[in-house]
N, C-alpha and C positions, 0 to 999 in steps of 0.2 A: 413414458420416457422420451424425452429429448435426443433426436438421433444426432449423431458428428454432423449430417448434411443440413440438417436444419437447423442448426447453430451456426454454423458457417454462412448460411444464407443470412441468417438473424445480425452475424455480426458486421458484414457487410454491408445490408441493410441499414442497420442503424449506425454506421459508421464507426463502431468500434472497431474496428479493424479495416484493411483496404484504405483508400485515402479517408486520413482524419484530421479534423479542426486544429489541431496542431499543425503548426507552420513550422517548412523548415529553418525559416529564420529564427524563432525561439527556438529552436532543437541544441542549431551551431551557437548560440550565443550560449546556452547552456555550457556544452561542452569547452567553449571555451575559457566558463566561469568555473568550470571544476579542474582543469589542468591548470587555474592559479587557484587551487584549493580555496576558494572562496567559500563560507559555511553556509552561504544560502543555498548551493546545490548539493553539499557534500551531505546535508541531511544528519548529520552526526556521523557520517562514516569518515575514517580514517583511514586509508587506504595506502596498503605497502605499498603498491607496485606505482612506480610514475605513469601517470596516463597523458599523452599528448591531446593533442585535437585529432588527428591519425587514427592513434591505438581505441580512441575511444569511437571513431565512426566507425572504424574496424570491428568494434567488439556490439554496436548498436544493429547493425548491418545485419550480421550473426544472431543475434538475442531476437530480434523485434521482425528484421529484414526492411529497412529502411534504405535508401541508395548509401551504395560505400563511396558512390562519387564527390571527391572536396567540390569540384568545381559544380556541383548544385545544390543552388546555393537561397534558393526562392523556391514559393507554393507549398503545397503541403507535403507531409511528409507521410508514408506509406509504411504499416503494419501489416504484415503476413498474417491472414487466419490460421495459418497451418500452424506458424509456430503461437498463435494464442491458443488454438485449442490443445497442443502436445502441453501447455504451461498451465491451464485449468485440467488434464488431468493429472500431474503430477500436482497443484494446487488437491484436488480432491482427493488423491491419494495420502495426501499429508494430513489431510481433515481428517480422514479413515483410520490414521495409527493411532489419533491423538484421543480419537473416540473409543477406539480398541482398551487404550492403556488408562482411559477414563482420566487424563493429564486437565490439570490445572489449565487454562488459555487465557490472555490478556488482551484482548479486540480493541483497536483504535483507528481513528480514521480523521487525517489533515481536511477531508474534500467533505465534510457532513451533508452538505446540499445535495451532492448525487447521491452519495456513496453507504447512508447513514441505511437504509433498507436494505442493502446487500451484506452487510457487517450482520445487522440484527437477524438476520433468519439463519446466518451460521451461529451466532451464539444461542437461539434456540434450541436450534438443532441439537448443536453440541450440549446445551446444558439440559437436553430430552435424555442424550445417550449419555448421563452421568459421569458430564466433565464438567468440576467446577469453575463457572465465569468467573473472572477476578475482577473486581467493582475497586481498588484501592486508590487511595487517597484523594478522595470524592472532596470536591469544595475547596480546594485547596488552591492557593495560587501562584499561579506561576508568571515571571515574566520574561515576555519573548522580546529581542530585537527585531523591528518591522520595518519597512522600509519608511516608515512614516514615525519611528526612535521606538524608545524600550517602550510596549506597551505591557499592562497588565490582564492578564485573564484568569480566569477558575475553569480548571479540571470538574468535567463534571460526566455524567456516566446517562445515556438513553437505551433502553431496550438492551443494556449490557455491553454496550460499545462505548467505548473514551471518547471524548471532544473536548474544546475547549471552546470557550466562550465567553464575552465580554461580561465585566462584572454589570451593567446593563443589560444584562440578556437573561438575568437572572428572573427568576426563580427555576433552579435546578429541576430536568427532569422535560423543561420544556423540548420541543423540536429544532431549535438553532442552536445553530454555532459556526464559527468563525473556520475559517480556510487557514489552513498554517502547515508549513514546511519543519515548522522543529522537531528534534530532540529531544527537549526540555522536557514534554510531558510525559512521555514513557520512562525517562529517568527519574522522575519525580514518584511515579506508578512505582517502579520496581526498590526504588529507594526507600521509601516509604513501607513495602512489602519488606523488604530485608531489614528494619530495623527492628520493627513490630515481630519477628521470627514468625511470619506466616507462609505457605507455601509459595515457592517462586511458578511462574508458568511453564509449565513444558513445550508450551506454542506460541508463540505471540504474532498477531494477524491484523494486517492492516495496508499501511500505503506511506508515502512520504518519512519523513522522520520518528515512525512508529517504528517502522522494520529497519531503517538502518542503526536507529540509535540503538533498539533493543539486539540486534545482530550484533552491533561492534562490542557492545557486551559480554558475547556469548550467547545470546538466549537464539532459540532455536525461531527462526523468523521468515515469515509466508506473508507474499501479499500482489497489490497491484499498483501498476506504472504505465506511465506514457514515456513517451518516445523522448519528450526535453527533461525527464527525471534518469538521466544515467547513472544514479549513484548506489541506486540498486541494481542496478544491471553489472557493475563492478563490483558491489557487494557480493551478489552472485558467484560472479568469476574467480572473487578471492577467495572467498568460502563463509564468508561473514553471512549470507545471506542465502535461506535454503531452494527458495522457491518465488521467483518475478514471473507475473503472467501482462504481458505485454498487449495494451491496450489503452484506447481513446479513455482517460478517468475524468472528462466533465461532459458526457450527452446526458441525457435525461434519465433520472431514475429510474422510468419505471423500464427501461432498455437491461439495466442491468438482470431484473428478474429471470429471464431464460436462463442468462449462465449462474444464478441461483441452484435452481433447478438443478442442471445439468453438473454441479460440482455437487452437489448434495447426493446426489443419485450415486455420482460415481465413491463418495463416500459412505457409500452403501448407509445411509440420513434420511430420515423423513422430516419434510419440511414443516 
């Protein structure tokens, strides 16, 4: 078992937490692309409450422990281990119910290149302890707005995890896929589940526009964030969103395997 102390060191270490490759310049320019509801940060969230650049350093500060100072403004920006590790256990606590009540889960993930290993051994896990992974509407396409105009990609499904990826990137099943902030493909997931009358998920797990789109929904939604992704950190705060573990989400994959572990364990999971 993975002790608190040695995770701590682990996440430090590899810069998931403590100063990380996120700058605070992309953090503020964020912030100040979601207090003009721009949908490239909003992730599909919709958010009641007006967020300033203010309320939302305020509320980042709090969640992550980033400086509440406006006036810094340069260098990197800094994540509290205390509060990622209090956010991977409530993270594994949530993994633990969903295993208990043997619930449906829908796994996806914007970041495939780090993130695509840590997705896959909770959906293991979980589909060990008889919760069905939801695989729905595999091959299907969807197209996103990019900064470079509307591109098209296919939904496609590895080791039980969601991604998207260039219809060039095909044949499904392989190990790529494309980086993306949307919406669009967990709506497409759960859209496609609700017409078909198949079980909806009880959980849905992931990052980016997995967990806010599916949260602004309703569906019950866990996952991980950096410090320039505030819109699940607001998701959070409003209630759209049940569970943000705040951390560096592009160092090296094989960095993310400890806190595998250590949330598996804490959902009482063999990996």
């Amino acid at each position: 078992m993975l002790s608190t102390g040695a995770l701590r060191a682990h996440l430090l270490a590899a810069r998931l937490a403590g100063p990380v490759a996120t700058s605070r310049e992309e953090s503020l320019r964020s912030y100040r692309l979601f207090e003009a509801r721009d949908p490239r940060v909003l992730l599909g969230l919709d958010p009641e409450w007006a967020w300033g650049q203010r309320d939302l350093l305020a509320l980042m500060a709090d969640k992550c422990g980033v400086s509440p100072d406006p006036g810094h403004t340069s260098g990197y920006d800094i994540i509290d281990p205390e509060r990622t590790l209090a956010a991977l256990d409530a993270f594994g606590d949530r993994l633990g119910r969903a295993a208990d009540a043997r619930s449906p889960v829908l796994i996806g993930t914007g970041h495939p290149h780090r993130l695509l290993g840590f997705y896959a051994s909770l959906a293991s896990a979980l589909s060990a302890a008889g919760c069905p992974v939801l695989t729905p509407a595999q091959g299907l396409s969807v197209d996103i707005t990019t900064r470079f105009g509307l591109r098209t990609y296919n939904l496609d499904y590895v080791q039980g995890v969601a991604l998207v990826r260039e219809p060039e990137a095909w044949p499904p099943g392989s190990e790529t896929g494309a980086h993306t902030h949307s919406p669009l493909p967990v709506r497409t997931a759960l859209t496609v589940l609700a017409e078909a009358g198949e079980p909806l998920p009880g959980l849905v797990v992931g990052d980016h526009g997995w967990v806010c789109g599916a949260g602004q929904l309703g569906f019950d939604a866990i996952g991980l964030a950096d410090t320039d992704d505030p819109a699940l950190f607001v998701g959070e705060a409003e209630g759209q969103v049940s569970v943000v573990v705040p951390l560096d989400d592009a160092v090296r994959s094989d960095y993310y395997r400890p806190l595998t572990r250590y949330v598996l364990n804490r959902a009482c999971l063999s990996q």
